[in-house]
C-alpha positions in Angstrom: 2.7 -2.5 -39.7 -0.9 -0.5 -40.1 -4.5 -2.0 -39.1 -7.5 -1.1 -40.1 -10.1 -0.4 -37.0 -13.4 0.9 -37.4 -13.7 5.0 -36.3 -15.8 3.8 -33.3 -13.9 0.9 -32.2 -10.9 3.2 -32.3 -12.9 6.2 -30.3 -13.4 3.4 -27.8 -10.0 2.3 -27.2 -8.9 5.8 -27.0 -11.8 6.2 -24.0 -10.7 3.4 -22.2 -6.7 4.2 -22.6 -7.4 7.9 -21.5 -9.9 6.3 -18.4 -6.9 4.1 -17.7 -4.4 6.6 -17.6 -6.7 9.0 -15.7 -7.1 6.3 -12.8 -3.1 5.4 -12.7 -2.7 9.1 -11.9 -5.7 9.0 -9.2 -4.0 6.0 -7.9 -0.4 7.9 -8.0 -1.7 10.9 -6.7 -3.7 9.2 -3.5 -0.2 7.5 -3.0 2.5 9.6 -3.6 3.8 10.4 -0.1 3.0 6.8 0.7 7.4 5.0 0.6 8.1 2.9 -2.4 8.9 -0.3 0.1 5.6 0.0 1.6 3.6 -0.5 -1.9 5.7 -2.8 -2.8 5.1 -5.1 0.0 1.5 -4.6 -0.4 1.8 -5.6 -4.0 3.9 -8.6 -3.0 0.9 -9.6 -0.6 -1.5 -8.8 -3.3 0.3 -11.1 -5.9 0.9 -14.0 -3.8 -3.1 -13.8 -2.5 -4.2 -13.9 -5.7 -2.1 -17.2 -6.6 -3.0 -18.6 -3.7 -6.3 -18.3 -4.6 -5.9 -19.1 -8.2 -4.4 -22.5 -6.6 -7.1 -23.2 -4.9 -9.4 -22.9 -7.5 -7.2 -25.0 -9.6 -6.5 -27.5 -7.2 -10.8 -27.8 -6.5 -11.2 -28.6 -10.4 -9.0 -30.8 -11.1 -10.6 -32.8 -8.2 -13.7 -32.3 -9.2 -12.4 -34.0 -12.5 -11.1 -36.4 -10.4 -14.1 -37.3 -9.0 -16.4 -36.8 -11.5 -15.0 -39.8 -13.9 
């Protein structure tokens, strides 16, 4: 498969997939003597505070709608 993208467009999703690269290594560096159970436990906490939240949010609009009509 081959796209066509503009030169700029392309220049700019290079820039961003080199910025994002650049800040997985920060991140790696900053963490790398840091044990592999301890992020992961901090990403589980991470994951499930975000879905809690997303919940929330969900569960607050659909009873707006509920409300609303």
């Amino acid at each position: 498969m081959a796209v066509v993208v503009p030169a700029e467009r392309y220049e700019a999703m290079e820039r961003r997939r080199d910025e994002l690269f650049a800040m997985i290594d920060r991140v790696h560096e900053r963490n790398k003597d840091v044990p592999s159970e301890v992020i992961e436990a901090e990403v589980r906490q991470a994951v499930a505070a975000v879905r809690q939240q997303a919940a929330r949010s969900t569960t607050a609009c659909a009873w707006s709608l509920v409300t609303t009509y």
